[in-house]
C-alpha positions in Angstrom: -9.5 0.9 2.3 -11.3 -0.1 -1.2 -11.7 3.4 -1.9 -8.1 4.7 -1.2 -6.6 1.4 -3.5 -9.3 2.2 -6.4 -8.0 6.0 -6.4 -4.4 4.8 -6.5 -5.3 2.2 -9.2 -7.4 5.4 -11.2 -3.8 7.2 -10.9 -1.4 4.6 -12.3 -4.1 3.5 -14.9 -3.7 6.8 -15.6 0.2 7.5 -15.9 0.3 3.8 -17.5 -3.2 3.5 -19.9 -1.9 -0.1 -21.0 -2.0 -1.8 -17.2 -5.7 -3.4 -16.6 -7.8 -2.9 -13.9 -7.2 -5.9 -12.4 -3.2 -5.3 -12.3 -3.0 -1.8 -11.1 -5.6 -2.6 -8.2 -3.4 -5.8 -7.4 -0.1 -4.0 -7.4 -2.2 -1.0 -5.5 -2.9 -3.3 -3.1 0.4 -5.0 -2.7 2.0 -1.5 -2.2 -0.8 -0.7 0.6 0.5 -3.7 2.0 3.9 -3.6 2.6 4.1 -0.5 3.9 1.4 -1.1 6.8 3.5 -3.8 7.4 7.0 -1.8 7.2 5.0 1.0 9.4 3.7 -2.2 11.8 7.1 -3.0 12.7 8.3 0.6 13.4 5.7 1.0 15.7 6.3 -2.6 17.4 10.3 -1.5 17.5 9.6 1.7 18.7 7.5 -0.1 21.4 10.2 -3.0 22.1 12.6 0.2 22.8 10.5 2.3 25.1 10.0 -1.2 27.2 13.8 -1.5 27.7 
């Protein structure tokens, strides 16, 4: 996981030279995140509706 957030930190650094490395990895990392969270619930609603 390390490696995908420094590769999406390398890309906004990129697009947006004045963020630090510290921020984009945090806000990288954030974004990871939420979405396995958002894609944790899918799966656990998707789940909850086979059941019934």
């Amino acid at each position: 996981m390390d490696e995908l957030i420094d590769d999406w930190a390398g890309r906004l650094r990129a697009l947006a030279p004045h963020v630090s490395d510290r921020d984009s990895r945090s806000y990288v990392y954030d974004l990871v995140q939420a979405a396995q969270r958002a894609q944790d619930e899918e799966t656990a609603e998707a789940a909850f509706e086979r059941e019934e």
